[in-house]
RODO-2510 file (C-alpha; in nm, 4 decimals, decimal comma):
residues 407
     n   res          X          Y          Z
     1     x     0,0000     0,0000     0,0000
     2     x     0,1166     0,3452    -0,0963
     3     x     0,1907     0,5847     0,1801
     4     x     0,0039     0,8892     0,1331
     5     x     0,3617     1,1299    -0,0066
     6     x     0,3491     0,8109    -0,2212
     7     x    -0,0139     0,8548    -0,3838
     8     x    -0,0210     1,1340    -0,6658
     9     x     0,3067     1,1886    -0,6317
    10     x     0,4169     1,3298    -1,0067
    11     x     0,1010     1,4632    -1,1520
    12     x     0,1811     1,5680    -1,4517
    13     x     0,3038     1,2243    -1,5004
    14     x     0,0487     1,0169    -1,6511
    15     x     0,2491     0,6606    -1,6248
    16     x     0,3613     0,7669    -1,2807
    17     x     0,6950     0,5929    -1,2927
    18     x     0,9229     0,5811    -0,9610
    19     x     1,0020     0,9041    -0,8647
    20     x     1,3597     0,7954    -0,8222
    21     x     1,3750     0,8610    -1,1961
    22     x     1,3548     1,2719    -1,1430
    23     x     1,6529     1,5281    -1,0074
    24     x     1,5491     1,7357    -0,7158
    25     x     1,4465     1,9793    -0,9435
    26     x     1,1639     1,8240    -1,1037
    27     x     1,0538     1,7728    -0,7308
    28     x     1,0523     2,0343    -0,6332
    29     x     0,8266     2,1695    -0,8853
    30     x     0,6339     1,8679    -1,0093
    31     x     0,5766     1,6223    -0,6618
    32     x     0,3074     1,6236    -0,3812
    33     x    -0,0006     1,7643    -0,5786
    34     x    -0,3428     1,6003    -0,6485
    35     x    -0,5368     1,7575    -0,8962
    36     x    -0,9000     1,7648    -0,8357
    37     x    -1,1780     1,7630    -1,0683
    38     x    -1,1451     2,1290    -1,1369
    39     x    -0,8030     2,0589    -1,3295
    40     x    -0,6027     2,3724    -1,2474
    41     x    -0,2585     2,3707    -1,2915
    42     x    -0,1335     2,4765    -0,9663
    43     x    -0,2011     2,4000    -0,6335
    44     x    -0,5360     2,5222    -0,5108
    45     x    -0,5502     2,7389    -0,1776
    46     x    -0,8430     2,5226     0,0250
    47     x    -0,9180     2,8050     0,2948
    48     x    -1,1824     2,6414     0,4681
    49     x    -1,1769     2,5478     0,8930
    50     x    -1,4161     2,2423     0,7796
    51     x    -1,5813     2,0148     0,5417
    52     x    -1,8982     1,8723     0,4442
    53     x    -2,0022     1,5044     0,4566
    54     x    -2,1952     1,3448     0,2167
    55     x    -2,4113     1,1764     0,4876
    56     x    -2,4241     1,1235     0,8707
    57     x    -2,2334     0,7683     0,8288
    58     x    -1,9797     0,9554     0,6262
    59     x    -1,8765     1,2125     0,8721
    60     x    -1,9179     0,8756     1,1612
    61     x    -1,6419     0,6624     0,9309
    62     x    -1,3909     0,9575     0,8725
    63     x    -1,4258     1,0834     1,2560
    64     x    -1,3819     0,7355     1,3575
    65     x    -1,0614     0,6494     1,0657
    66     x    -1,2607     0,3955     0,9295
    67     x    -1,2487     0,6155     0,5969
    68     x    -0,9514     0,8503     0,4753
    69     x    -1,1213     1,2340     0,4227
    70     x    -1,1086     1,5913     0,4943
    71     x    -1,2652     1,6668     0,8435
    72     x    -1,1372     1,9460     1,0134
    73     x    -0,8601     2,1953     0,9021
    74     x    -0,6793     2,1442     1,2475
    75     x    -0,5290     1,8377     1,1035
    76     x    -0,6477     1,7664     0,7630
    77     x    -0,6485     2,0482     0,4633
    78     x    -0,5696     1,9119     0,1011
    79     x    -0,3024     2,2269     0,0558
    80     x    -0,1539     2,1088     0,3630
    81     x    -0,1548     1,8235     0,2922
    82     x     0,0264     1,8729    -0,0590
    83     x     0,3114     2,0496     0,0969
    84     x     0,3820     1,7394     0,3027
    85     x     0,3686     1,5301     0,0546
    86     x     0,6245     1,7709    -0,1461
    87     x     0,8786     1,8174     0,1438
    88     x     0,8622     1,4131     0,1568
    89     x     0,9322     1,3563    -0,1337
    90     x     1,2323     1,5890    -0,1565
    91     x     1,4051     1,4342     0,1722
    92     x     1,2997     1,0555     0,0445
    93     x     1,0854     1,0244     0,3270
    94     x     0,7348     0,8225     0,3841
    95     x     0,5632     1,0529     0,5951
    96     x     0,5777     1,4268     0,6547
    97     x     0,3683     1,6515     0,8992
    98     x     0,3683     2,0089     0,8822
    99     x     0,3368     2,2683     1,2034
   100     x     0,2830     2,6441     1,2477
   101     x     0,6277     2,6785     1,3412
   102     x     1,0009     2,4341     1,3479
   103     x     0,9433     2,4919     1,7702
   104     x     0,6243     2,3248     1,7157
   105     x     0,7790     2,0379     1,5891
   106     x     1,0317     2,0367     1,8267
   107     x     0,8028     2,0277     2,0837
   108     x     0,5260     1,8089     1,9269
   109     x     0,8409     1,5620     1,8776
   110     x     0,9818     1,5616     2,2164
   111     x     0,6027     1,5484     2,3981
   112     x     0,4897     1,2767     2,1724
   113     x     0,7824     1,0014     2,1969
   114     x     0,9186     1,0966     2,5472
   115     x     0,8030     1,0694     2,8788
   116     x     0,8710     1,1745     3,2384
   117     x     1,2196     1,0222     3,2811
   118     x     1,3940     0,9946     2,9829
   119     x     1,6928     1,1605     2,9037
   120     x     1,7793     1,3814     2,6048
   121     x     2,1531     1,4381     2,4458
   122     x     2,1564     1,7249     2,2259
   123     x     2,3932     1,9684     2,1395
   124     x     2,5155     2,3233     2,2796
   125     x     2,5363     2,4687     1,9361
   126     x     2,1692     2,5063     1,8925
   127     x     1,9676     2,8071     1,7950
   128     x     1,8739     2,9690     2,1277
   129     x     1,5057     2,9225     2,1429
   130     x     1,5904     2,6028     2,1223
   131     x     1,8351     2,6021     2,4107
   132     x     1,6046     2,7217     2,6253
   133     x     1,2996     2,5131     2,5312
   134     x     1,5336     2,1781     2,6020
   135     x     1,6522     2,2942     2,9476
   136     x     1,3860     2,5270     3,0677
   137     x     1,0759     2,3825     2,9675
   138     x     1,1171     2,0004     2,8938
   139     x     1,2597     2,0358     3,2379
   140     x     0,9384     2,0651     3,3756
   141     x     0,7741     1,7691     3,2104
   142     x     1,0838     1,5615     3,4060
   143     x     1,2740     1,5136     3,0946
   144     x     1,6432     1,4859     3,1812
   145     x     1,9206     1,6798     2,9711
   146     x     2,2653     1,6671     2,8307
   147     x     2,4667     1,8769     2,6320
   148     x     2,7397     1,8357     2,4354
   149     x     2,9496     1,9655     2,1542
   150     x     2,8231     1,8876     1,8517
   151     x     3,1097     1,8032     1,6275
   152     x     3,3063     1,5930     1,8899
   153     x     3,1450     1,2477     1,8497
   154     x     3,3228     1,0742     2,1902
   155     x     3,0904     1,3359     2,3569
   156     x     2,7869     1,2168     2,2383
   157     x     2,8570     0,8698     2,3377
   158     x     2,9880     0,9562     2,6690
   159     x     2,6652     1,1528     2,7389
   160     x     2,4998     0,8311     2,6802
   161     x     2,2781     0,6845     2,9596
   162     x     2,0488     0,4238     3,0376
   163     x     1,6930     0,6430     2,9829
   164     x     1,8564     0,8174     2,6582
   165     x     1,5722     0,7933     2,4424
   166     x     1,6867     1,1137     2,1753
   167     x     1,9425     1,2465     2,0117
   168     x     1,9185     1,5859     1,9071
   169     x     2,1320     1,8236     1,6769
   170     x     2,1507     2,0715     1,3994
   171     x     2,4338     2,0193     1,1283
   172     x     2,5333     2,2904     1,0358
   173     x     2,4950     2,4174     1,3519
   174     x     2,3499     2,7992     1,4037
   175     x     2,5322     2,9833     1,4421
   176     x     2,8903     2,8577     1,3915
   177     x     2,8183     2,6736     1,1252
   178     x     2,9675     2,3565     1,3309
   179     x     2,9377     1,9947     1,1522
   180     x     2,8643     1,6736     1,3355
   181     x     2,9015     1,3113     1,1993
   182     x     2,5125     1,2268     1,1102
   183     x     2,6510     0,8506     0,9886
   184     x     2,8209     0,8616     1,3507
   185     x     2,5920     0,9669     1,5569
   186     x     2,2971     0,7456     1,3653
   187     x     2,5446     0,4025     1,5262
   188     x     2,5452     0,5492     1,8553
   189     x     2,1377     0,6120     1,8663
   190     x     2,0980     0,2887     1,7517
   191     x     2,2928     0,0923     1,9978
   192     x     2,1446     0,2619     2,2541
   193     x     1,7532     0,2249     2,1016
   194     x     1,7066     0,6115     2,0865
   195     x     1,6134     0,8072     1,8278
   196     x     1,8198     1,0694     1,5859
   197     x     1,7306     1,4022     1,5582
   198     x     1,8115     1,6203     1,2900
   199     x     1,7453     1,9985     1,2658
   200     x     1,8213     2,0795     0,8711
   201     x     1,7168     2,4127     0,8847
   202     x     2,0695     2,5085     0,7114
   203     x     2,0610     2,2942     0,4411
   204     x     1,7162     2,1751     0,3347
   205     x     1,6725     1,8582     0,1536
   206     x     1,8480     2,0087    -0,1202
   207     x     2,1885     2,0115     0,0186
   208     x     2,1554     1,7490     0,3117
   209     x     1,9346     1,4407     0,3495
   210     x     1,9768     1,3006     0,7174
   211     x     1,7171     1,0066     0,6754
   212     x     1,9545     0,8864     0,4274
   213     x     2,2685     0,9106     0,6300
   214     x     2,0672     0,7112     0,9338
   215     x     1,8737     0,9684     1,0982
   216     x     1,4896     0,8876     1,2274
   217     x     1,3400     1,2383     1,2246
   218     x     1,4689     1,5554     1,0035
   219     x     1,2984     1,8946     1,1467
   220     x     1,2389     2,1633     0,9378
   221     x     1,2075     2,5428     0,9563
   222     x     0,9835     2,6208     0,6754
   223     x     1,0042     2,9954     0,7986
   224     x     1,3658     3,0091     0,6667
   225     x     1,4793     2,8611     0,3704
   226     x     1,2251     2,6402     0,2434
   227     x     1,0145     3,0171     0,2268
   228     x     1,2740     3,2433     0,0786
   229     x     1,1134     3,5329     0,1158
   230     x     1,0188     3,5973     0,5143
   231     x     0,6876     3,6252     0,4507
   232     x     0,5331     3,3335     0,6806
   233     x     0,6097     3,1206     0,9232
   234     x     0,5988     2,7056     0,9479
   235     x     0,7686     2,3745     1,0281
   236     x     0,7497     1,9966     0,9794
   237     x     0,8358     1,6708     1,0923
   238     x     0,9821     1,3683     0,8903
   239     x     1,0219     1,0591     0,9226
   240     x     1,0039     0,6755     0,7640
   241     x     0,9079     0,5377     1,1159
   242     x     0,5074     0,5031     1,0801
   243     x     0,4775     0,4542     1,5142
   244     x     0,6377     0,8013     1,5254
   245     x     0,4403     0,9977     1,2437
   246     x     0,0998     0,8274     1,4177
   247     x     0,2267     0,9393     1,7159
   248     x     0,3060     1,3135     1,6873
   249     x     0,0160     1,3176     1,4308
   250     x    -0,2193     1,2541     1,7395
   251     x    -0,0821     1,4927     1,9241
   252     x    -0,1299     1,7776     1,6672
   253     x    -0,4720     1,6805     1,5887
   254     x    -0,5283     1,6732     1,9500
   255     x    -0,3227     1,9978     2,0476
   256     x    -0,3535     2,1719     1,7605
   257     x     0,0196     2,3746     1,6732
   258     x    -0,1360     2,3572     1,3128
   259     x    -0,0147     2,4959     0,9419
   260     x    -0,2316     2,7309     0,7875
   261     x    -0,3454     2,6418     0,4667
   262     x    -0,1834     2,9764     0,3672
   263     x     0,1117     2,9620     0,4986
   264     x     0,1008     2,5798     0,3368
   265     x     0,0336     2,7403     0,0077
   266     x     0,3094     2,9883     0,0457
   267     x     0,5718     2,7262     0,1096
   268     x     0,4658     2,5334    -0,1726
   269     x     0,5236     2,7749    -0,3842
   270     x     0,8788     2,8321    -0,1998
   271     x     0,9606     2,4832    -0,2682
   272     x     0,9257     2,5113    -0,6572
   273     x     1,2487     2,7363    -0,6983
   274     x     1,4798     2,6195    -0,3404
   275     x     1,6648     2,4002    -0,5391
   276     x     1,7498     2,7337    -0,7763
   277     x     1,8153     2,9704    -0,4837
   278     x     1,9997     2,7421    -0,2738
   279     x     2,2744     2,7371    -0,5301
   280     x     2,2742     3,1225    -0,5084
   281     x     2,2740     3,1500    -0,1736
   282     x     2,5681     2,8920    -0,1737
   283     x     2,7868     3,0969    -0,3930
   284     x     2,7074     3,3782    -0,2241
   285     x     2,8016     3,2970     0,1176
   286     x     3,1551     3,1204    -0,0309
   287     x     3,2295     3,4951    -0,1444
   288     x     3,1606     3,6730     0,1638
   289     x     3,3566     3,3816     0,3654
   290     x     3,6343     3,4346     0,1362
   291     x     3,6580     3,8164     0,1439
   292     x     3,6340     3,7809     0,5103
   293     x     3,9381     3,6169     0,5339
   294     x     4,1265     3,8843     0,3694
   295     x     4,0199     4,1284     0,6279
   296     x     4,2367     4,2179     0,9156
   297     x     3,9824     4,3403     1,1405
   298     x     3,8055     4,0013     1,1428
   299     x     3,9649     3,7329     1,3901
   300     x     3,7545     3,4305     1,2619
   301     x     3,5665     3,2805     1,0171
   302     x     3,3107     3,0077     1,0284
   303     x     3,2291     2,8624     0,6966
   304     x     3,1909     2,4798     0,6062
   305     x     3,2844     2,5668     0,2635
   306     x     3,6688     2,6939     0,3533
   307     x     3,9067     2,4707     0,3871
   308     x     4,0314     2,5970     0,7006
   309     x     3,7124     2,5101     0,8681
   310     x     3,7489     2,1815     1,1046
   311     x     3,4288     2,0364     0,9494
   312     x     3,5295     2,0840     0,5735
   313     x     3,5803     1,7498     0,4777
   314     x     3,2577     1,5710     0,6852
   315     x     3,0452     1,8788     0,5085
   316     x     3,1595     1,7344     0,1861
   317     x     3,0963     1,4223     0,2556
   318     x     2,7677     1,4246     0,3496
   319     x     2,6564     1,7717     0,2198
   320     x     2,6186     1,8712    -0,1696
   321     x     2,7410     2,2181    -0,1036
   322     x     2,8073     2,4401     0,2097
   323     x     2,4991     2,6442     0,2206
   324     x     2,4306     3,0235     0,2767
   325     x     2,5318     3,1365     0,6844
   326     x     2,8352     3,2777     0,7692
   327     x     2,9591     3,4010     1,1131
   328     x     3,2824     3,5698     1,1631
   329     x     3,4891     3,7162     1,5103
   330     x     3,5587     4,0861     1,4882
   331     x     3,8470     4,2523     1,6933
   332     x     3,6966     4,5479     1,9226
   333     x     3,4455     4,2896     2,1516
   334     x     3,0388     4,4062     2,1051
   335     x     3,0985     4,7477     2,0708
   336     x     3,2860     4,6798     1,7011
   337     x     3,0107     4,4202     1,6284
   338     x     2,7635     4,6235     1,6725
   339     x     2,9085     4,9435     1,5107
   340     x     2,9878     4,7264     1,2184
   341     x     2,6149     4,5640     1,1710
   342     x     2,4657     4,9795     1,2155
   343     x     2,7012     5,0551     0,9695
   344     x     2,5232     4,8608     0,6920
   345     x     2,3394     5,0114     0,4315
   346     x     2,2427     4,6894     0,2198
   347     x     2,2008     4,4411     0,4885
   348     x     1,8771     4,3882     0,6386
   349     x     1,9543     4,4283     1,0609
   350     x     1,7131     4,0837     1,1138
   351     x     1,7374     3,7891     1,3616
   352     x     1,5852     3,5921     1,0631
   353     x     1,7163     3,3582     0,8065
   354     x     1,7083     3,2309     0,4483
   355     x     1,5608     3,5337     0,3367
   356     x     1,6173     3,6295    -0,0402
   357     x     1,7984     3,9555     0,1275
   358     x     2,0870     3,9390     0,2682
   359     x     2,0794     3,9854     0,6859
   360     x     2,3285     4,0487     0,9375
   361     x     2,3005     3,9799     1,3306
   362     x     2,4760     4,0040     1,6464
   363     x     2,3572     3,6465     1,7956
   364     x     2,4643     3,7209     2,1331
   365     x     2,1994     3,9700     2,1968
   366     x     1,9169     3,8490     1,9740
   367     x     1,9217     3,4854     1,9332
   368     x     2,0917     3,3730     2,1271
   369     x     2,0221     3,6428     2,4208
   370     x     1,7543     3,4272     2,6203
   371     x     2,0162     3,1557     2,7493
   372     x     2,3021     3,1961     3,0191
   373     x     2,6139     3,3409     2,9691
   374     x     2,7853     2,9589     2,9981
   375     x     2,5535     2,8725     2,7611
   376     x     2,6394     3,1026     2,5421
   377     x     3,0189     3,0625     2,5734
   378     x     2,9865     2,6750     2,5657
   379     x     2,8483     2,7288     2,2062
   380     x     3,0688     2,9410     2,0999
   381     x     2,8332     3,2944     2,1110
   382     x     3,1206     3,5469     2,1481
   383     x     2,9911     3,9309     2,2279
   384     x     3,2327     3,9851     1,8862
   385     x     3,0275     3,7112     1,6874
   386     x     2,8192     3,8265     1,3914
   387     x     2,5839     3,6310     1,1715
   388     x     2,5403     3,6719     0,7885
   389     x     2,2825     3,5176     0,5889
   390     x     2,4127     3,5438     0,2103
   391     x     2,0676     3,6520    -0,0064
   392     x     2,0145     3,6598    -0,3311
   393     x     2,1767     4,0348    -0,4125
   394     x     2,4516     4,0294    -0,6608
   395     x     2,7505     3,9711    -0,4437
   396     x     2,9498     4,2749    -0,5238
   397     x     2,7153     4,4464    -0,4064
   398     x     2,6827     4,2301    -0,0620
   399     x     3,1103     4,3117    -0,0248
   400     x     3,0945     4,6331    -0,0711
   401     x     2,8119     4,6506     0,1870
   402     x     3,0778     4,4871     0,3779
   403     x     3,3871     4,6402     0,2899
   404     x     3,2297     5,0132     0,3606
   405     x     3,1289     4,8755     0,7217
   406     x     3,4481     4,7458     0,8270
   407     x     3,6153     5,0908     0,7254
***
């Protein structure tokens, strides 16, 4: 039986062949969408909270999952719906479901597989919200914690206990652009019968598939990247494992951290052209983390892409290019940083990500201001640390941005 990213997969393709016959590309633009008898050409927007039944027994066999049907938009809206089957289909996976943010499916994860007593290792070099939500409020539910760094791989298993249950990491990580060992780190979940985690908020299934490399969940941001233009904001879940898609697909239909069918719609439409941008926003980012270098004002630069960066090589090998963030160290402590990011004229001043424009941030105040000051120094948060987000912009233009700023 076909899972449902599985059913009308390819549209437009009337022999519907495997999809592991079309490039990313074609994915992207072609996958997830059931036509209905209307036969428009792209995806509908179904803006509706409910749906009518044909009959009372109708509504009493889809309430009760005795028949597959729209009920309520909480948890079931065919333009949601198509946007999980796209994302899917684009990491490889069998089932995708999509939340109103990636802390929603964080959370939704975490509260539907755990429970009082089990012990989470994930690691310090994690966006802050996230941080916090691990050690201040999972804390309360009585689920233990553990973190370590994310690239060093003895830590992890070290960390290891008896209740560990999850593993939990971004690669890259935000914002030092960090790299772990997915392959790794997928051995050591295993042989203790816990689950890996996978924030790929960096590098979207374009760049980085962690399901394929051994991972049991991938979370996504939809917000950043997978948008492109900061106009909405979203996440998902992912996952082969049916227990945990049923799972956390109870608990949003019971809690209800739902995806608008807009914001759905919108992210569809960001999906058609990520394969496109995220080459831009590739070579963009390898030019500013290049210029950097040659800049004696800057102390450090974190960039998978140069080869002076410790995770070079493992981004290579499991990454098909280095993606669009760049942090650097600036001599002169906050004070420089922040002179440097008022300075800008091009540069959108914006704790947010992916965005088609370019934006610059001082993480140690914004996002990464809600933690401790250990914290913050454990993962590498620096008062001199600032964040770049390579856009779209022609990337002269981004350098001289840049180059007027540090002068």
């Amino acid at each position: 039986m076909l899972s449902k990213i599985e059913q009308g997969c390819l549209v437009e393709n009337r022999d519907n062949p495997a999809q592991e016959e079309f490039g990313m590309a074609t994915l992207a633009v072609r996958s997830g969408q059931i036509r209905t008898p209307e036969g428009e050409h792209s995806e509908p927007l179904f803006a509706t909270s409910s749906f009518v039944f044909d009959s009372a027994e109708d509504a009493a066999a889809k309430f009760s999952g005795g028949q597959d049907g729209n009920i309520y938009s909480r948890f079931t809206n065919p333009t949601v719906n198509a946007f999980e089957r796209r994302l899917g289909v684009m990491e490889d996976a069998s089932f995708c479901v999509a939340t109103s943010s990636g802390m929603a499916a964080i959370t939704g994860l975490v509260l539907s597989c755990l429970k009082p007593g089990d012990h989470i290792v994930a690691s310090w070099e994690m966006f802050g919200s996230t941080v916090s939500l691990f050690s201040k409020i999972f804390d309360q539910f009585g689920i233990e914690l553990t973190l370590v760094p994310v690239a060093h791989t003895a830590a992890w298993q070290e960390a290891i206990q008896a209740n560990t249950k999850m593993l939990f990491l971004e690669t890259p990580s935000n914002p030092l652009c960090q790299i772990a060992d997915i392959k790794a780190l997928s051995d050591l979940a295993a042989s203790a019968d816990a689950l890996l985690v996978v924030d790929n908020c960096f590098c979207t299934p374009v760049l980085q598939q962690p399901l394929a490399l051994g991972a049991d969940v991938v979370i996504h941001t939809a917000t950043k990247y997978i948008d492109g233009q900061g106009r909405c904001v979203g996440g998902a879940m992912v996952t082969n494992h049916e227990e945990i898609h049923d799972k956390f697909f109870s608990m949003l239909r019971t809690t209800g951290p739902s995806l608008s069918p807009f914001n759905a719609w919108v992210f569809l439409k960001g999906l058609e052209t990520l394969p496109l941008r995220m080459n831009q926003h590739c070579k963009n980012a390898a030019s500013v983390a290049e210029w950097l270098l040659t800049q004696p004002q800057v102390e450090e630069v974190f960039y998978p892409g140069l080869v002076e960066h410790c995770g070079h090589q493992l981004a290579k090998s499991q990454q098909t290019d280095f993606g669009g963030i760049v942090s650097f160290r600036i001599s002169g402590g906050q004070a420089a940083a922040w002179k440097l990011i008022n300075a800008t004229k091009l540069m959108s001043i914006t704790a947010n990500l992916g965005d088609a424009r370019t934006t610059i941030t001082h993480p140690a105040s914004t996002t990464h201001a809600r933690v401790t000051a250990d914290q913050r120094r454990r993962a590498g948060v620096d008062d001199n640390l600032i964040r770049i987000s390579a856009g779209l912009e022609f990337s002269d233009d981004i350098l001289a941005d840049l180059g007027r700023s540090l002068s």
